[in-house]
N, C-alpha and C positions, 0 to 999 in steps of 0.2 A: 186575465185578471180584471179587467178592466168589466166584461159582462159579468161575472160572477159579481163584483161589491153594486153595478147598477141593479144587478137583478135581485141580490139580495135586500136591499135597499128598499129597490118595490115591492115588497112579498111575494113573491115568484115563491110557490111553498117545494117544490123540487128541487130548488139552489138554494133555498134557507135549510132543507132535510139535509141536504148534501155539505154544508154548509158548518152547520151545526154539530154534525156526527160522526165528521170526519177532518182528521188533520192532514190539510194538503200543503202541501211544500211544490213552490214554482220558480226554476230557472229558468229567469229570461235567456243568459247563451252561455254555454260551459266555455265556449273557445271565446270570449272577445278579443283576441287578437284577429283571431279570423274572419272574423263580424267583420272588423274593420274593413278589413283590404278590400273583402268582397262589397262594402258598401259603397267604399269608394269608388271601385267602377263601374255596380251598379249592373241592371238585370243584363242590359244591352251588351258588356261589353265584357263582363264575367265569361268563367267556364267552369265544366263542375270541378277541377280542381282548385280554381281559386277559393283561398279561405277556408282549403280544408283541414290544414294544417294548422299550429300553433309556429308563436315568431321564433322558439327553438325547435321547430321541424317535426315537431310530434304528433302521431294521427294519435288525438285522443282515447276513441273508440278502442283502438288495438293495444293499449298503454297499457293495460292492466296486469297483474300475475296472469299466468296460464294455469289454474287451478283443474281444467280438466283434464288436462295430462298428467298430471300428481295424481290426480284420482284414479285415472283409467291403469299407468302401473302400478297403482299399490294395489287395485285391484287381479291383476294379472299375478303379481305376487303372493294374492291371495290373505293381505292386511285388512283388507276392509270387512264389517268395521270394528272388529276388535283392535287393530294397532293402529289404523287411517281411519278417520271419521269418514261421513257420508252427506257431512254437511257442515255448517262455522270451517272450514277447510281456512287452517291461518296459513299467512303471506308469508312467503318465502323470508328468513334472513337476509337474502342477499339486495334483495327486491328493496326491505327497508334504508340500504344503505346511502348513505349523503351522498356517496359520488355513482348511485345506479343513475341509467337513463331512463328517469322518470321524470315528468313534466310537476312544475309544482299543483297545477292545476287538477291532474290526477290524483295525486298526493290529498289534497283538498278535497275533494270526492271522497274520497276512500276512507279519510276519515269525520266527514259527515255521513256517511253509510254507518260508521263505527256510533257515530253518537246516536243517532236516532232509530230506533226499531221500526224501519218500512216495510209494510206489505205486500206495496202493487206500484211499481214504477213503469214508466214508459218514456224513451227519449227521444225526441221528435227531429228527424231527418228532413232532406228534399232531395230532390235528384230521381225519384220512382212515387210510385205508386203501391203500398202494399205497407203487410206487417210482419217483422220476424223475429221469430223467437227462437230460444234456445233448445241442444246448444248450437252456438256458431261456429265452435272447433270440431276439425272433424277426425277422429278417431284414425289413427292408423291401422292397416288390416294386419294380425298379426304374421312373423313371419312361417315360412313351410320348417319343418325337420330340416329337410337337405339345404335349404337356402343360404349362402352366402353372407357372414356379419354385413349388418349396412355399415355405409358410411356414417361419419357425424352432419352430413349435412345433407340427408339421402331427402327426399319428397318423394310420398306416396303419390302415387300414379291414381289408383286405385283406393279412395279411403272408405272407411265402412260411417255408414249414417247413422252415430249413436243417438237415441233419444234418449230424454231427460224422463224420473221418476216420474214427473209432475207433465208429463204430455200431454195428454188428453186435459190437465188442466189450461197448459199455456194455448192450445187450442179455441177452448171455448175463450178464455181471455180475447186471442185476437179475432177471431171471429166478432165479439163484441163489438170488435171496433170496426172490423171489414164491412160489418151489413148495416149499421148503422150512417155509413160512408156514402154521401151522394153519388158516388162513381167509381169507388176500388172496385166492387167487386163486375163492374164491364169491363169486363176481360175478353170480351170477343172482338178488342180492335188489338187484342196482342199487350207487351208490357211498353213501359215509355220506353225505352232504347234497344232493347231485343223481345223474343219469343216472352209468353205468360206462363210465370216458374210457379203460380201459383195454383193449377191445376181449377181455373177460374174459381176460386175462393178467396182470392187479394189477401191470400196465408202464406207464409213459408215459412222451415225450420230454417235457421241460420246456415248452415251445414250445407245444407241441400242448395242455395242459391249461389251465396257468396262466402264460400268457408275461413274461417283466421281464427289466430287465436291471440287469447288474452284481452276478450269483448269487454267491454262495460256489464252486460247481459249475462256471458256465463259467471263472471266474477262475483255477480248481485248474487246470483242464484246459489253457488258453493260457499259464498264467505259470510252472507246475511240469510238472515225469513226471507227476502224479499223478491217479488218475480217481477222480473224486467223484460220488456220488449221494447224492441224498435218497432217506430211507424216512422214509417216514409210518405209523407203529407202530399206529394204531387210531384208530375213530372217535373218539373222546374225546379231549378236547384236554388234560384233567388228570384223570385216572382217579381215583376214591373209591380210599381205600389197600385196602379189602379187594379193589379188583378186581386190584390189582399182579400177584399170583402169577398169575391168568389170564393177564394181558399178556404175563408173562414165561416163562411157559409157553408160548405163541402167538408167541414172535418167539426164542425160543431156539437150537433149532436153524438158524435164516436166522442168525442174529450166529455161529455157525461156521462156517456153510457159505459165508458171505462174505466171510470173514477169512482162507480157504483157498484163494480164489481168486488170493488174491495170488502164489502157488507156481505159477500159468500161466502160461507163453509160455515167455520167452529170458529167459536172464539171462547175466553176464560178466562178465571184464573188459578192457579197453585198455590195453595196455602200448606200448614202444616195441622195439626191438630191443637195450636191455641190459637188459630187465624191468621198468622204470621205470612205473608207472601215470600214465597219461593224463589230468587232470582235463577236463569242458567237451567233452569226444569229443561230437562227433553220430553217432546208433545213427538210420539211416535204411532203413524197411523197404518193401522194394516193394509198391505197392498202396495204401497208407494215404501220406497225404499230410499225414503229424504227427509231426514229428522228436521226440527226446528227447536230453537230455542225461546224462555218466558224471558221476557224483558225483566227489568230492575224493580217494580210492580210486583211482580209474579205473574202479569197480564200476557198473552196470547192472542196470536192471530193466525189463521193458519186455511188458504182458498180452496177449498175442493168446489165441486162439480155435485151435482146433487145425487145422494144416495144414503147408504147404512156404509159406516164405518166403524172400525173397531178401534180405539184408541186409548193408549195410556198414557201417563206422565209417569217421568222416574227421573230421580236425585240423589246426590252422593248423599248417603246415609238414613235414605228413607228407602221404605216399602211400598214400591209400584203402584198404582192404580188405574184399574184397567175398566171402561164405561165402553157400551153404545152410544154412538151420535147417528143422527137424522140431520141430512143437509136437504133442504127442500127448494124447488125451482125459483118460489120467489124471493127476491131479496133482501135478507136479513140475515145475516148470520146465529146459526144454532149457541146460547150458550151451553157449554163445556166443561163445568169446575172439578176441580181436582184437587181434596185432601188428602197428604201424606202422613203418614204415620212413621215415626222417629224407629231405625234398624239399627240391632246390636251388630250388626256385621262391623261397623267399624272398631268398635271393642275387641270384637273376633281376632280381627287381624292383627290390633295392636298386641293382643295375647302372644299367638302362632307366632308373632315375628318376635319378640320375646325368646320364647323357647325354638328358636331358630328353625320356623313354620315347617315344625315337626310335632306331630300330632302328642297332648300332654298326657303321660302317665299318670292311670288311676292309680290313687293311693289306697289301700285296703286298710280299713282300721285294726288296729292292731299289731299290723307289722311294723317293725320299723324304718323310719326315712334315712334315705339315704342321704349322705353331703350335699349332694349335688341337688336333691330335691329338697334340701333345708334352704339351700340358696337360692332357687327360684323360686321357693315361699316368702323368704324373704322379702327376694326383689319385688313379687307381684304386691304383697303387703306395702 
């Protein structure tokens, strides 16, 4: 915080571009109960479990719905995405209830995710060295024909590594932040406390390292636009305060060069055909199978990777529009606009369900009408 308003201050023209163009939002510490404890004793005399917790026992991070196992069997069931979305995936009923085990502090996240339309998040750990992305749950394998019902409380031995539509994008995301890292990606002395899970690129899928469910990370990703990663700042779980300036020296340039990425892909907006902005548009792009939704604007944002995509918006009672986009290496995001054009379908249906969405009998002039079609002239008159 504190570099950003001196260096804005001084025309630093990269953190005034950054500055200016982008709306960044900064949590100093989602858990301060934990902050505490672990302040109080401090780097020396801390472990990494101290302060991982909130003061009613809650791992933040794992608080969340489990939105990709909702997703994975409606998939198996073969709902998605006609009866299960494949994105805005809403929060269980039960999940909202006064008396679930929910921390208020998650509660509070969740719906500042709800009020604000984010992009590009990243929430920043200690304890390792690396970045990881989604998802973090991992997939259970399905089971054989002959296999035995599992139990209700059975754990996969064996889980299969599902990747996210958006891979190859969270990819180049953490990578952003890995190379521009004074020391992630030296990976040839191993990870801070075991073997190097990141295949020396200071990357990892969630899944693939440390698998759970009900991330921060997968939740962003099914229930918002929004792509989230973890970074893991350093081995140290609470750095001794003379080591701060090294840390912040060592992750400095990764928090711009990842905060810039948000200015990648498409961006736009949906309007109708008097100008009017489109709230809830879906921005559907070919090849990735993860919708997104227009904010209250009818404004869009939406990160890809650079290339040719093919992409339409579409809205209840409009007529789809379908454009090429061009995402190019450099950073800027492509704009994207999208005018709709107003669809009789919904009249359609009000008809059909009228005549009890049974196709209407043509009347042939001359003959005469029958009772029955005197009265649903009527009613439609």
């Amino acid at each position: 915080m504190q570099f950003l308003c001196k260096e804005y201050q001084d025309g630093n023209p990269r953190v005034r571009g950054l500055v200016t163009d982008t709306r960044i939002h900064l949590v100093p510490s989602l858990n301060p109960d934990g902050y505490e404890l672990a302040r109080e004793a401090g780097s020396e005399l801390g472990n990494w479990a101290l302060g991982h917790w909130t003061e009613e026992g809650f791992d933040l991070f794992e608080n969340f719905p489990d939105l990709a196992s909702a997703l994975w069997a409606a998939e198996e069931r073969r709902l998605v995405p006609h009866q299960f979305p494949n994105h805005h995936i809403p929060i269980p009923e039960h999940y909202l209830a006064e008396d679930a085990a929910v921390a208020v502090e998650t509660r509070a996240v969740m719906a500042w995710m709800d009020k604000n339309p984010f992009v590009l998040g990243a929430n920043l750990q200690g304890g390792e060295k690396l970045v990881s992305f989604p998802f973090d749950t991992a997939r259970p394998s399905p089971p054989t024909p002959a296999a035995a019902p599992r139990p209700p409380d059975y754990e996969d031995e064996h889980p299969e590594l599902q990747e996210t539509p958006d891979h190859a994008v969270f990819r180049w995301l953490a990578i952003s932040y890995a190379s521009a890292h004074l020391t992630m990606t030296e990976t040839f002395r191993g990870g801070c406390h075991a073997q190097d899970m990141t295949d020396a690129m200071g990357i990892v899928q969630g899944a693939k390292w440390h698998p759970r469910a009900g991330s921060m990370n997968d939740f962003s990703y099914l229930h918002t636009n929004c792509l989230e990663l973890s970074v893991y700042l350093g081995c140290d779980k609470f750095p001794h305060e003379s080591e701060l300036q090294q840390e912040w020296e060592n992750n400095k340039e990764s928090l711009l060069t990842f905060m810039e990425q948000v200015h990648r892909g498409i961006k736009g907006v949906v309007t109708d055909q008097q100008g009017e902005p489109i709230a809830n548009a879906t921005i559907v792009v070919g090849g990735i199978n993860h919708n997104i939704k227009t904010a209250s604007g009818g404004d869009y944002w939406r990160i890809l990777n650079p290339g040719e995509y093919r992409v339409s918006a579409r809205a209840e009672g409009y007529n789809p529009s379908v454009k090429t986009c061009h995402v190019l290496y450099d950073i800027g995001a492509t704009q994207c606009n999208f005018v709709l054009s107003r669809s009789n379908w919904k009249r359609i249906r009000e008809i059909m369900a009228m005549n009890g969405n049974r196709p209407i009998r043509l009347v042939v002039p001359g003959r005469p009408m029958t009772p029955r079609e005197r009265l649903r002239l009527r009613m439609r008159l």
